[in-house]
Every structure is written in C-alpha cells, then in structure tokens.
N, C-alpha and C positions, 0 to 999 in steps of 0.2 A: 680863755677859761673853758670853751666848749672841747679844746684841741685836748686839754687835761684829764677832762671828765670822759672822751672819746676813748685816750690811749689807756686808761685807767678801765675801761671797761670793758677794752678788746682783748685778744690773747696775743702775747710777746709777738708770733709769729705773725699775727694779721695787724697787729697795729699800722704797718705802712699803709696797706690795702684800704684800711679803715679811716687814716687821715686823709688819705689820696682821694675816696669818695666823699667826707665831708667838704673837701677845698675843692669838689668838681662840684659838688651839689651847691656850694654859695657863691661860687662864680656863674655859675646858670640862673640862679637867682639877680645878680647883680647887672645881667644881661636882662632877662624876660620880668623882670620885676617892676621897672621903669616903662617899659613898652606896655603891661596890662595894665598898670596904675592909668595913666597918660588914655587908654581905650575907655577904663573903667568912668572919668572924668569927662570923656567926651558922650558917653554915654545915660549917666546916672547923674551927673552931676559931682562936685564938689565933697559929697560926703561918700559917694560910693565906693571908692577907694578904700577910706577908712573903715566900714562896714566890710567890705570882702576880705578886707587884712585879721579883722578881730574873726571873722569865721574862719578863718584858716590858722589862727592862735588857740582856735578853742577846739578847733577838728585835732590840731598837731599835740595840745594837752589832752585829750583824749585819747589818741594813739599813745602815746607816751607815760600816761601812768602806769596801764598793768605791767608794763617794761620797767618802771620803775620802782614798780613794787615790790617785784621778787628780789629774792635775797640776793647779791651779787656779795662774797669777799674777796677783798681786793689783799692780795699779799705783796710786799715791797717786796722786788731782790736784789735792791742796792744795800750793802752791810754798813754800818757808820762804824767807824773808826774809833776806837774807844780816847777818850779826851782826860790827860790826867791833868788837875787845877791844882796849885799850889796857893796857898792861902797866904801873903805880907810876911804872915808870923813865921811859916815853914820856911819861907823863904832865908828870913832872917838869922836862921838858927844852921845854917849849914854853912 
C-alpha cells in the first residue's frame, strides 16, 4: 500500500528513484530495528522499546501531516478502454 501511495505521489520520471529509497530505507530498518529494540530492552527494560517506537510514530505523524496536507492532484495516464454491454434482450433481437 505504501509502494502505491509512494508512486502516486512522485513524478512519472522519479518514481523509480523514489521506490528505490523507500525499499533502501525499510531494509535499513529491518537491519538496525531489531539491534536498537534488543539495546533498548537491555537497557530500559521491557517496555522501553515500545515507548521509543510510539515516539518515533508520533515524531514521523508530525513530519508527515503538513506533507499531507497540501493539495497534491493525482492525474491517471492510463486511458480505459471504452466497454460496450449488451443487455439478454439486445442480444436476443439480432
């Protein structure tokens, strides 16, 4: 969902660029996330983990509203294909 709402908000020409650093930035997470949790636990205890994770949910909702605030339009430029339905009855009649 993040990779849709990512390429939906970059420009055609940087969307590579732009996946390329969200899938570098949650693989360095996925590395250094477990090793500070694991410091955090040896340190703080049990709950300290979970306390430095909600400050860093509420630091990253903070950076991220006025970002999300502004108006961004998103314009498709895949065209659909116009679909013509025949209805039992037209069917019928030819």
């Amino acid at each position: 969902m993040v990779s849709s709402l990512l390429s939906f908000a970059s420009p055609p020409t940087r969307q590579g660029e732009t996946l390329g650093l969200a899938q570098g930035a949650a693989g360095l997470g996925r590395v250094i996330g477990p090793l500070a949790a694991g410091s955090l636990f040896a340190i703080g205890g049990s709950g300290a983990p979970f306390f430095f994770g909600s400050a860093l949910v509420v630091l990253a909702a903070l950076i991220a509203f006025p970002t999300l605030s502004s108006k961004h339009e998103v314009t498709l430029t895949h065209s659909t294909p116009e679909v013509q339905t025949i209805s039992p009855a037209q069917d019928r009649s030819s």
